[in-house]
C-alpha positions in Angstrom: -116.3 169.7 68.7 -118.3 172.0 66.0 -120.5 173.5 69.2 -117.2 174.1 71.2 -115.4 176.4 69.2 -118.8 178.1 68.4 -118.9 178.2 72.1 -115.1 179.6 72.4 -115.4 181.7 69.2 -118.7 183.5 70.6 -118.0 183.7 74.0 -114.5 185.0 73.9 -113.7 185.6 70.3 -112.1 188.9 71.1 -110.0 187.3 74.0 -108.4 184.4 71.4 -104.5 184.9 72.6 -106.1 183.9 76.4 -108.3 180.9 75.5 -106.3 179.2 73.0 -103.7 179.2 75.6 -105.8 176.9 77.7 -107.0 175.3 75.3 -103.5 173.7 74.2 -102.9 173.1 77.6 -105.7 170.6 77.4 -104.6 169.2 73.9 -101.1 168.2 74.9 -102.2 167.1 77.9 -105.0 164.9 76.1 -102.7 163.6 73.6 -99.8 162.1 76.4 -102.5 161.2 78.5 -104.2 159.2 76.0 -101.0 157.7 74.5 -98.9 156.4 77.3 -101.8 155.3 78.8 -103.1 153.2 75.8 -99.2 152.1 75.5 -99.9 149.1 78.2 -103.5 147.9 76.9 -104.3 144.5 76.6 -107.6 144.7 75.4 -108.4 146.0 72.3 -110.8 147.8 73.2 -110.0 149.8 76.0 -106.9 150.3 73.9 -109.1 152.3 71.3 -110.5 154.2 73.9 -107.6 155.6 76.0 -106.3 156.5 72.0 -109.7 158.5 71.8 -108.1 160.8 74.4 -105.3 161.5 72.5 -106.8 161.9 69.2 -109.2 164.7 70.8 -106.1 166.4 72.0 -104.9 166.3 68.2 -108.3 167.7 67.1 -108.2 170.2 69.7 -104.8 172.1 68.3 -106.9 172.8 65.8 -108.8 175.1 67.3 -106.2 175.7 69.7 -104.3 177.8 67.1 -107.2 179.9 67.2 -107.7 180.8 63.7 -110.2 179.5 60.7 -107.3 177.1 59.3 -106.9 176.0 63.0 -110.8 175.1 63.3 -110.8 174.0 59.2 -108.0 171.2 60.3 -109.7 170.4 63.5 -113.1 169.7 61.3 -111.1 167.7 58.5 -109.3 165.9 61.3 -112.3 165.0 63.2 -114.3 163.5 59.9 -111.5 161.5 59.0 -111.1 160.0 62.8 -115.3 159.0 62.7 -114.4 157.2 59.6 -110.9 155.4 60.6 -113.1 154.7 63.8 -116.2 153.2 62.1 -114.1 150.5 60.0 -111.9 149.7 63.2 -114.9 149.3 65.3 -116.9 147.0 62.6 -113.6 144.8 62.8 -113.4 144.9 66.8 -117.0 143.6 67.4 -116.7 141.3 65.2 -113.8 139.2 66.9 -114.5 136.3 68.6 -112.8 133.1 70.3 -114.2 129.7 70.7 -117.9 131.2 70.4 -117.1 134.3 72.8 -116.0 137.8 71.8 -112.4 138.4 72.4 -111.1 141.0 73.2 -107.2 140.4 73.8 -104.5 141.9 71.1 -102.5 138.4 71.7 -105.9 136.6 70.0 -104.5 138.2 66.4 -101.5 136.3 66.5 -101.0 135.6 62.6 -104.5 136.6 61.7 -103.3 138.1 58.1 -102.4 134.3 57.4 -106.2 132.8 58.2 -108.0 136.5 56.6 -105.6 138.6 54.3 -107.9 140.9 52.7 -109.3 141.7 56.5 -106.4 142.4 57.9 -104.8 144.5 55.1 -107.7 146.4 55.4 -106.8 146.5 59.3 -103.5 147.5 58.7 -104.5 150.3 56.5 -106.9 152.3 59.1 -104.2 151.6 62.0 -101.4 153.2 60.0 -104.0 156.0 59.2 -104.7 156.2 62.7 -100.9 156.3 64.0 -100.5 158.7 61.0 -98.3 157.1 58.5 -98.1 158.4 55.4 -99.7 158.2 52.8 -102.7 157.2 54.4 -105.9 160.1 54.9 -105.0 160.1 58.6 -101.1 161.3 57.9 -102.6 164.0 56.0 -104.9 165.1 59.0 -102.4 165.0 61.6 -100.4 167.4 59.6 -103.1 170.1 59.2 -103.7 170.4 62.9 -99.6 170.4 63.4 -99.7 173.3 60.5 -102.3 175.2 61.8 -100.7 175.0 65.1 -96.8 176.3 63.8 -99.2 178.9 61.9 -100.3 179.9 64.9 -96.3 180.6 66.4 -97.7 177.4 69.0 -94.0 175.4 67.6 -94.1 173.7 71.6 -98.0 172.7 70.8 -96.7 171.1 67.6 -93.9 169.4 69.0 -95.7 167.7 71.9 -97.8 166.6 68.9 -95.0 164.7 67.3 -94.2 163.1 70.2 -97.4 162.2 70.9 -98.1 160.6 67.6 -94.4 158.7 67.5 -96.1 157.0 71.0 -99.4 156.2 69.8 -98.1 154.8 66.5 -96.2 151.8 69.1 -99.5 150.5 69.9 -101.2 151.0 66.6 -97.7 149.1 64.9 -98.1 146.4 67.5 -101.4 145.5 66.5 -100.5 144.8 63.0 -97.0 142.8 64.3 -99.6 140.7 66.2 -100.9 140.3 62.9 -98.5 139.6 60.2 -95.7 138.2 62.8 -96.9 137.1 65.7 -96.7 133.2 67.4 -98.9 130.8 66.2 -101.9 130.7 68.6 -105.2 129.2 68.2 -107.0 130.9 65.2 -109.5 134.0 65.6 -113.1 134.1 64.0 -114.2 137.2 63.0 -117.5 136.5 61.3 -119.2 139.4 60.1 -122.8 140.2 58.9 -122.9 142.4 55.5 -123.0 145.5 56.8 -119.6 145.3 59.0 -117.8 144.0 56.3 -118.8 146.8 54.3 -117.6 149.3 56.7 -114.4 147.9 57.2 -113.6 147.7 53.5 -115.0 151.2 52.9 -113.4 152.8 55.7 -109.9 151.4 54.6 -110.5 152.3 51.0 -111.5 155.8 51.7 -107.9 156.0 53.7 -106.2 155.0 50.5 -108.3 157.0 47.6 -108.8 160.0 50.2 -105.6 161.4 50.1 -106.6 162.6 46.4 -109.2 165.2 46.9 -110.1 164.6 50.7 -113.3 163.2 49.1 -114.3 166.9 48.9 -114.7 167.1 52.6 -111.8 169.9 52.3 -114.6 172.9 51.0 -117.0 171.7 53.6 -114.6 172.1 56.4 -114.0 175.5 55.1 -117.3 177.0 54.6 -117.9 175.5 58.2 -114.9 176.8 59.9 -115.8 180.4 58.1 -119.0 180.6 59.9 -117.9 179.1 63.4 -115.4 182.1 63.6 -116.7 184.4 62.4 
């Protein structure tokens, strides 16, 4: 995402008010792609990957707006996603069914009740990534959406909301499954060291984030300074 708007910001920097244009064509176009079609999803894991879409589309308002906040955001937003995704991820591959991976959303019916501490830490990165606050991911989603209504792009921003209220159904679903749903036959999740790690960092760093951005704030910055200009 870095190389594009170095691409964009090189190639026709002095053309901005035409690009960025098409550019948020492609983001809200991205973002309701992505979200209605992760609304119907089954499987967890195409389910995280139709929401890719639509998280890209969010990144790409950002540098939609055009403007070093717009591309600071996108960066920020971008950094946070790798990390919600990472911790989500090490939880995914690590589900499993009578000895086969599972894949199914119906397979963490009452999981919270057999693994707590998992699943809180599940329910922490999928409100980040639906964007409830106060999570790291709330805090993301509104710097692309500012940068974007900095930008006069108010219809960009919009689509945006909309877009997030639809993906957070299927995030919020998830975590029903999880804390409400019917009692099924139990899921394993058995994870070596290192995914367990993840998915505790990842959902810590959601929480204590929201501080200082874990300094990732004056990275963006000095990055998005030299991308534009």
């Amino acid at each position: 995402m870095a190389l594009f708007a170095r691409l964009v910001f090189d190639a026709f920097g002095a053309a901005v008010a035409d690009w960025s244009q098409v550019i948020a064509v492609i983001s809200a176009l991205s973002m309701f792609v992505g979200a209605i079609a992760a609304i119907g999803q089954r499987n967890i894991k195409r389910l995280m990957a139709y929401s890719s879409i639509a998280h890209m589309g969010f990144a790409l308002m950002g540098l939609a707006a055009g403007t070093e906040a717009g591309v600071k955001a996108m960066l920020i937003y971008m950094a946070v996603y790798v990390v919600m995704n990472v911790g989500t991820f090490a939880f995914i591959l690590s589900m499993e069914k009578d000895g086969a991976p599972a894949t199914d959303i119906d397979t963490l019916n009452l999981y919270a009740k057999k693994e707590p501490i998992k699943a809180l830490a599940m329910l922490v990165l999928l409100f980040s990534l639906a964007g409830v606050p106060p999570m790291l991911g709330f805090f993301a989603k509104y710097g692309v959406l500012l940068a974007a209504v900095n930008a006069d792009m108010v219809l960009l921003a919009v689509a945006g909301a909309v877009a997030s209220v639809i993906g957070a159904f299927y995030y919020l679903r998830i975590v029903y499954f999880m804390y409400f749903g019917a009692e099924t036959d139990g899921l394993e999740t058995r994870m070596v060291p290192a995914q367990w790690v993840l998915l505790m960092a990842s959902a810590i760093v959601m929480v204590a984030g929201v501080v200082n951005l874990l300094g990732i704030e004056g990275a963006a910055a000095l990055a998005a300074e030299v991308l534009v200009r």
